[in-house]
Wavefront OBJ file of the C-alpha trace (Angstrom):
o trace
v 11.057 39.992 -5.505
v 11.673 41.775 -2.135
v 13.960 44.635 -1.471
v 16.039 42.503 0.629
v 17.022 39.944 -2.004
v 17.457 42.377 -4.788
v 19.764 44.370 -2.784
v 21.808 40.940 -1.764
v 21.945 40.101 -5.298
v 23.190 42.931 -6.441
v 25.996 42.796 -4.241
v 26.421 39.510 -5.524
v 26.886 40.964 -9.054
v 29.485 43.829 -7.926
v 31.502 40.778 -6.495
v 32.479 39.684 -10.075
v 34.097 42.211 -13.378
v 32.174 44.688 -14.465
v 31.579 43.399 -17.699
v 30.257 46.857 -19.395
v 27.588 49.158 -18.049
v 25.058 46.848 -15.975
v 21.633 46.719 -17.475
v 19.843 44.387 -14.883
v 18.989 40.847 -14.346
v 16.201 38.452 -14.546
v 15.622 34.649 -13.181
v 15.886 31.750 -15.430
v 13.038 29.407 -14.111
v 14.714 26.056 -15.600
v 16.649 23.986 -13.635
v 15.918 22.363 -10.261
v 18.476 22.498 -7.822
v 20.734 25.929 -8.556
v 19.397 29.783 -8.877
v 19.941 30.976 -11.980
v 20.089 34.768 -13.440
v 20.411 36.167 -16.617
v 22.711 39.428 -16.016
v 22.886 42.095 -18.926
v 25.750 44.781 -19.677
v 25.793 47.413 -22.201
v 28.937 47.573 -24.181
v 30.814 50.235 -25.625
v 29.814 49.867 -29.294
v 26.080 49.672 -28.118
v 25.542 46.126 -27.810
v 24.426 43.864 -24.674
v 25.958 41.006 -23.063
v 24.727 38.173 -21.262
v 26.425 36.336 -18.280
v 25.003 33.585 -16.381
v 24.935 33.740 -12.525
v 24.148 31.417 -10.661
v 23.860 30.180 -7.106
v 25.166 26.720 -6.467
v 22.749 24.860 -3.999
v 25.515 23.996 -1.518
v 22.608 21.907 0.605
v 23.418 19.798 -2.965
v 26.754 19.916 -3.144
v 28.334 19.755 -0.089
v 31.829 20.567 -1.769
v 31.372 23.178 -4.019
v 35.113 24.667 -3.680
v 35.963 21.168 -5.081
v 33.010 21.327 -7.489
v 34.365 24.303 -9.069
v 37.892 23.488 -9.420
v 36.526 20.225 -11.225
v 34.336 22.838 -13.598
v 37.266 25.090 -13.614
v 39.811 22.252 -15.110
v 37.818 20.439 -17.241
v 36.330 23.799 -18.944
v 39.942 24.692 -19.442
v 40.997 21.641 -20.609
v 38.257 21.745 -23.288
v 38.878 25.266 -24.427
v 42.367 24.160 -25.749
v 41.127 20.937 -26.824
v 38.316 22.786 -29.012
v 40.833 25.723 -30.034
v 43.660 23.308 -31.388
v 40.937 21.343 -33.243
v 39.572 24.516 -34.414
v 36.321 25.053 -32.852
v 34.841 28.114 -30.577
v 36.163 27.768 -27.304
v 33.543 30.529 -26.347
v 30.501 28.842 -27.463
v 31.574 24.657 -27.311
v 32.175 25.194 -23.897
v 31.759 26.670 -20.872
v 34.172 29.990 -19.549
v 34.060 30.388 -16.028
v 35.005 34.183 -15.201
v 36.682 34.927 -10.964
v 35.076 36.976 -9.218
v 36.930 40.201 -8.360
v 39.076 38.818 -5.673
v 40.389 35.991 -8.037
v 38.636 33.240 -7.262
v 36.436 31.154 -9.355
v 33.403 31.686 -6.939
v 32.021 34.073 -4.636
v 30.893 33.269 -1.166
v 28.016 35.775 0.554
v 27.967 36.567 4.268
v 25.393 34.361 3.981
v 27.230 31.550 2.991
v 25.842 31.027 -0.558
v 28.095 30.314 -3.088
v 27.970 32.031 -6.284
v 29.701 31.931 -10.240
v 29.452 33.420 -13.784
v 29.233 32.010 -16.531
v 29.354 33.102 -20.359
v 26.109 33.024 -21.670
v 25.848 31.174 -24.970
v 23.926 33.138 -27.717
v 21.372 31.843 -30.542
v 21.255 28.231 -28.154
v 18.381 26.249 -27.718
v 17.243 22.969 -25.439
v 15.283 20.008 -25.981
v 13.596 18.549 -22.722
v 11.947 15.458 -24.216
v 13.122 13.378 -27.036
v 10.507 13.502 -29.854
v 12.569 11.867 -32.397
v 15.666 9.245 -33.126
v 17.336 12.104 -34.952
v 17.662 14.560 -31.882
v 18.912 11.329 -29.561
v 21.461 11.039 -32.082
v 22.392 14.602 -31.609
v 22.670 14.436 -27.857
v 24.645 11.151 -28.157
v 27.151 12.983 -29.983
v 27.665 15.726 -27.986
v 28.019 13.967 -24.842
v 30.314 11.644 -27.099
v 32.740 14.520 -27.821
v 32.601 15.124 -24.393
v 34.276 11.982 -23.475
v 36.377 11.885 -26.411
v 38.132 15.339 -26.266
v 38.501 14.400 -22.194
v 39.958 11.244 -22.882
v 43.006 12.192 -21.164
v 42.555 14.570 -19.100
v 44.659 13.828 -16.091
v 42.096 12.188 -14.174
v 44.108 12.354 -10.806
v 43.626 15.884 -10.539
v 39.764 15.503 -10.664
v 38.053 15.782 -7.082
v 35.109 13.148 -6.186
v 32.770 15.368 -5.297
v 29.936 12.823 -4.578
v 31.567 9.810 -3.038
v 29.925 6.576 -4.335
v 27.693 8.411 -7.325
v 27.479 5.640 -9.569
v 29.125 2.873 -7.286
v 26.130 0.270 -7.796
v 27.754 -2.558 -4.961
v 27.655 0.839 -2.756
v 23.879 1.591 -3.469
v 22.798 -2.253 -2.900
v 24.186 -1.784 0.763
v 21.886 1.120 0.989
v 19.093 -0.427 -0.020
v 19.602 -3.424 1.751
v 20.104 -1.402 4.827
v 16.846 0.409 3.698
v 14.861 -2.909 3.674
v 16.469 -3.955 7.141
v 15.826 -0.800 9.048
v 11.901 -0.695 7.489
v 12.039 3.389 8.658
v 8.514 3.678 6.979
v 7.162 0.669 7.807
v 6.158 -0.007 3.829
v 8.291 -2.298 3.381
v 5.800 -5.212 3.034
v 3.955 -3.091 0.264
v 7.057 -3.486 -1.865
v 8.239 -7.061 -1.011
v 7.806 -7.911 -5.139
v 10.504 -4.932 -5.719
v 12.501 -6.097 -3.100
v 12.798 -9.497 -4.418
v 13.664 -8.381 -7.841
v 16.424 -5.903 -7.093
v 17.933 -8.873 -4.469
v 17.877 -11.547 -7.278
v 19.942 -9.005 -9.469
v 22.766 -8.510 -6.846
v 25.988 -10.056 -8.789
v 25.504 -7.134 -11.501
v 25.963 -4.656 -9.083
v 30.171 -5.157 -9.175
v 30.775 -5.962 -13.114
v 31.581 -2.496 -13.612
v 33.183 -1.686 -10.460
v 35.169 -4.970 -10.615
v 37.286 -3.182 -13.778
v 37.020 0.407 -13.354
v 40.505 2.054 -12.875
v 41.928 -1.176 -15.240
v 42.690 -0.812 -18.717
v 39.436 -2.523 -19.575
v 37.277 0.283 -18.348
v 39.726 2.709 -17.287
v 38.679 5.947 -15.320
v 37.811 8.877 -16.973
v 36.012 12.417 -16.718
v 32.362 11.490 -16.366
v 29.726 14.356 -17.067
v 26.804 11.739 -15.105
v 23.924 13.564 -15.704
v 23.514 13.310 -19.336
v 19.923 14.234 -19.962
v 19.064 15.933 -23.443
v 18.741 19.356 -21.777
v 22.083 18.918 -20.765
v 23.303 20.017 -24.417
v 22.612 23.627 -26.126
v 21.549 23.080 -29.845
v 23.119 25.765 -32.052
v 19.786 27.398 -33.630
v 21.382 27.623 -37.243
v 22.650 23.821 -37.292
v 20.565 22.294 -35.458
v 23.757 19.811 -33.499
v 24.633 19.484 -30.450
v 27.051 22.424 -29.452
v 28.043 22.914 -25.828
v 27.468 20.236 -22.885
v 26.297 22.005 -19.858
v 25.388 21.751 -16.244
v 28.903 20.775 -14.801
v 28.302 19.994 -11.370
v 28.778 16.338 -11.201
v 31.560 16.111 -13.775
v 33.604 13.287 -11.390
v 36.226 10.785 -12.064
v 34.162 7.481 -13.446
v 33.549 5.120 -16.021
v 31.968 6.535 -19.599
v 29.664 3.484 -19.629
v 27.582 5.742 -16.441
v 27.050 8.480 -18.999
v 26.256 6.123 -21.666
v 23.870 4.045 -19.293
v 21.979 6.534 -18.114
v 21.226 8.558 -21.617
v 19.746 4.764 -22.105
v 17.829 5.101 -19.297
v 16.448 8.526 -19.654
v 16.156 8.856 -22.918
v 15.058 5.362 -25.036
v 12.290 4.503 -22.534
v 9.007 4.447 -24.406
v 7.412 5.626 -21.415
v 8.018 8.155 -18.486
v 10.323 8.012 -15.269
v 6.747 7.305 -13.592
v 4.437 6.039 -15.731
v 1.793 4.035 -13.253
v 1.086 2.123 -16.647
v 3.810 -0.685 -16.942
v 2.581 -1.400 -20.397
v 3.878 1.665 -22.002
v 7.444 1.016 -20.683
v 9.637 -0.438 -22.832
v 13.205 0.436 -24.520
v 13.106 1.767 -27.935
v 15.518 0.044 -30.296
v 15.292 2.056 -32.406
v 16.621 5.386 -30.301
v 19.501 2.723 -28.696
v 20.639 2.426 -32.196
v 20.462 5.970 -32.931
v 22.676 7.027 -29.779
v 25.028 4.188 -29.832
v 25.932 4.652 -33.819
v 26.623 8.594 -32.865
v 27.990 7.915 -29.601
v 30.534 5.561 -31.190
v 31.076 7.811 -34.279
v 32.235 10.609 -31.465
v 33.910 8.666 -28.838
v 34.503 5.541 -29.970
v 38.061 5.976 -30.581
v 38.612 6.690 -26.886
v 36.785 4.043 -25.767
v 38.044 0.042 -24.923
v 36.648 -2.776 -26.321
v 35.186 -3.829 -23.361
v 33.479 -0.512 -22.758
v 32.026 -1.102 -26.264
v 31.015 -4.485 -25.860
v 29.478 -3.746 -22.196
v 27.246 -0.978 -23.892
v 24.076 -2.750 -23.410
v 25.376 -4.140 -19.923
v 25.456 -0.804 -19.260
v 21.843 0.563 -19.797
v 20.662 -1.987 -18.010
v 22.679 -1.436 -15.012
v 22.081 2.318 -14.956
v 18.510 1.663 -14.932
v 18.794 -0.985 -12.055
v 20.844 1.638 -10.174
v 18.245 4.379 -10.341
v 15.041 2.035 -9.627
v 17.083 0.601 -6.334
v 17.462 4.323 -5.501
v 13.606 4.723 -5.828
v 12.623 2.260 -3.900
v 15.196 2.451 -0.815
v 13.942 5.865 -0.953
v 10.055 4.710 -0.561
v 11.351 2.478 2.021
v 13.364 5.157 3.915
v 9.853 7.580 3.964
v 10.958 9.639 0.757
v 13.818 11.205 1.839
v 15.744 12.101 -0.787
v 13.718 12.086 -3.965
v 11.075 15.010 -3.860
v 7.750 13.690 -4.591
v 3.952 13.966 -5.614
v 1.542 11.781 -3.524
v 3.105 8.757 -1.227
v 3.771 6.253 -3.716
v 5.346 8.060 -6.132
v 8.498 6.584 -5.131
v 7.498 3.215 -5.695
v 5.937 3.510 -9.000
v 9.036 5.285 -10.003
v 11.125 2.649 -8.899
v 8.296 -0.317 -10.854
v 8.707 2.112 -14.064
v 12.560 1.571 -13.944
v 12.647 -2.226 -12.710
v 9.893 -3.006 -16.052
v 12.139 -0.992 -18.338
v 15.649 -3.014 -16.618
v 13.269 -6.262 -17.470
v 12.676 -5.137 -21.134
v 16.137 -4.795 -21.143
v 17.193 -8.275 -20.495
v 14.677 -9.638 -22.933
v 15.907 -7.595 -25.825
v 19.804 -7.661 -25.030
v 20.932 -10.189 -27.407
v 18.994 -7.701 -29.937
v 20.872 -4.937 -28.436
v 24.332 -6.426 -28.856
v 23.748 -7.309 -31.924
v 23.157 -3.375 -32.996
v 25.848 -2.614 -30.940
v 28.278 -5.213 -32.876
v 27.018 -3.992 -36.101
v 27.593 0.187 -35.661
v 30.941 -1.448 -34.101
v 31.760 -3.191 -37.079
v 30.934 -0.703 -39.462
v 32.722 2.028 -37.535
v 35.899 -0.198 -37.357
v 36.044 -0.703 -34.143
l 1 2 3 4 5 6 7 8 9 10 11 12 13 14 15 16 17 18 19 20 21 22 23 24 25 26 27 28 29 30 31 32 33 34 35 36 37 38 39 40 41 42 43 44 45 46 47 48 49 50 51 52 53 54 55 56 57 58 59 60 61 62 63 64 65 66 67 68 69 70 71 72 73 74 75 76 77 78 79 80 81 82 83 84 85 86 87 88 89 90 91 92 93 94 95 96 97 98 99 100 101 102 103 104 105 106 107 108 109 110 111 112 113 114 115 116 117 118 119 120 121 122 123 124 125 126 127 128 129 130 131 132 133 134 135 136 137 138 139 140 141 142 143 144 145 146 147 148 149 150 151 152 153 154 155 156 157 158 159 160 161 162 163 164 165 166 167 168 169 170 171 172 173 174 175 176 177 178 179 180 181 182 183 184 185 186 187 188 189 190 191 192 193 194 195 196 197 198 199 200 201 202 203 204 205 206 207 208 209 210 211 212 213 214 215 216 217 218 219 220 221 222 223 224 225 226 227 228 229 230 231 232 233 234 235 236 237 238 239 240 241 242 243 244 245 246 247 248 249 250 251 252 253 254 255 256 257 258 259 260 261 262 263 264 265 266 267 268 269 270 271 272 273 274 275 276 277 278 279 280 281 282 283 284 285 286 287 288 289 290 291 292 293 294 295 296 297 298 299 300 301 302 303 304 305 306 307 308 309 310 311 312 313 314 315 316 317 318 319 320 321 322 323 324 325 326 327 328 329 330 331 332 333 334 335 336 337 338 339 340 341 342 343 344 345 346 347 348 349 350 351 352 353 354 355 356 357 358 359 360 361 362 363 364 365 366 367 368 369 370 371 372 373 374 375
């Protein structure tokens, strides 16, 4: 690391409380869009502490002032939530600590922007989903999530990302995607095209109702990937729901649809081999009987029943990102050789196929959890 950025970073670090005698830092290599440190104090009785800093990728987030009064309300809303039902506000959620001057973020000369966080001890992270048990897990963390934000007061909530999950919203894109032809591939993806236009009326059964009481709006985390949630190392369950930066007013069925998506497909994002992809029943089950065990009091019976609707749609949603990204010369999506946007895109339009052919199946494990969780 050169002098230059050491020296700016640890500027950064005197910006926010000196949390004991500093120790040093080091770079935390996961994640893929913010810069992350590890930051260690000595304390008084001997022992070190860990904070989290972290840079938020503002090329990203175009709002992250917004972004972190979203983090900062919904991690305070939580900390009572978990306190009064007698949890560990300091290690079930996120604390984010102001820097010096009293805000909840620093901005450099430079115009990064930068925040601590605590760092949660004896944690640990699962990046791929080796078993029904650990999808359970995950389901019911993100499940408490919803469930203990129930009612937060939602107006309060910025929209950070204007039309994140609005699926009539990303149709229009792609449609002006295929019109405009920037690339000039769109005739090597004419059978894509033609199965994303044939699906058009699902785009708006979601949208149709959200902010009704059928599916009314509600904190949504949308990004709920399995390395999303710390594991507590002696338990083994889900603990603490992280990575913040989307949290957004929404429906829960975007959350729900999109662990679907992610995390029951037999196969990877993109898998050239459309054989392998398929949704596994068995992990649907698994995350809808402990998503529903966590959240399922919070949750309408129309979200319930539109479960399955959901996966489907989330998956839709992401493949006709894919492709009006292949179509659009890759602009968005980072990528590996020139098709990978389209084979991304086939992966998720197989799996959204699969889908349909096994929904009756999935309703009917959906009904059953439903029924035997008296709901």
């Amino acid at each position: 690391m050169s002098m230059i950025v050491e020296t700016n970073l640890l500027e950064i670090i005197k910006a926010f409380p000196d949390f004991g005698k500093y120790i040093g830092y080091k770079p935390v290599s996961e994640g893929h869009i913010n810069d992350t440190y590890i930051v260690e104090y000595e304390m008084e009785d001997g022992s070190v502490s860990r904070y989290l800093l972290q840079r938020i990728n503002v090329n990203v987030f175009k709002k992250p002032v917004e972004l972190m009064e979203n983090v900062c309300g919904v991690t305070s809303f939580l900390r009572e939530k978990i306190k009064n039902n007698g949890g560990d506000p300091t290690r079930e959620t996120l604390t984010v600590y102001p820097a010096k001057d009293g805000k909840n973020y620093y901005m450099a000369e430079d115009g990064g922007c930068w925040r601590v966080y605590n760092f949660v001890d004896d944690t640990f992270t699962i990046s791929e989903i080796t078993s029904a048990d650990d999808f359970r897990s995950a389901a019911l963390a993100f499940g408490n999530f919803t469930n203990l934000l129930a009612d937060y007061p939602i107006d309060t909530l910025y929209d950070t990302i204007p039309n994140f999950h609005n699926t009539p919203s990303r149709f229009n894109d792609l449609k002006i995607a295929v019109e405009n032809n920037a690339s000039g591939r769109k005739n090597n993806a004419l059978p894509e095209i033609e199965f994303a236009f044939a699906r058009e009326k699902d785009c708006s059964v979601i949208t149709d109702l959200l902010g009704t009481d059928k599916i009314p709006l509600k904190v949504t985390h949308n990004d709920t990937k399995l390395n999303n949630v710390l594991f507590d190392k002696e338990t083994k369950k889900g603990l603490c729901v992280v990575d913040l930066d989307t949290v957004m007013p929404g429906s829960a069925l975007y959350d729900f649809g999109d662990s679907i998506r992610f995390g029951a497909n037999t196969a990877a994002e993109d898998e050239k081999d459309l054989s392998k992809v398929s949704l596994s029943l068995e992990y649907f089950k698994a995350y809808v009987d402990g998503y529903l065990e966590a959240a399922g009091e919070s949750l309408t019976e129309t979200e319930i029943d539109l479960l399955p609707f959901a996966a489907k749609l989330l998956t839709f949603e992401c493949g006709m990102r894919f492709l009006g990204d292949y179509i659009n010369g890759d602009v968005y999506f980072k990528i590996e050789y020139p098709e990978h946007n389209l084979v991304r895109a086939r992966t998720q339009f197989k799996l959204v196929e699969d889908i349909e052919a096994k929904y009756d199946e999935m309703k009917a494990i959906v009904d059953e959890i439903k029924k035997l969780k008296n709901f």
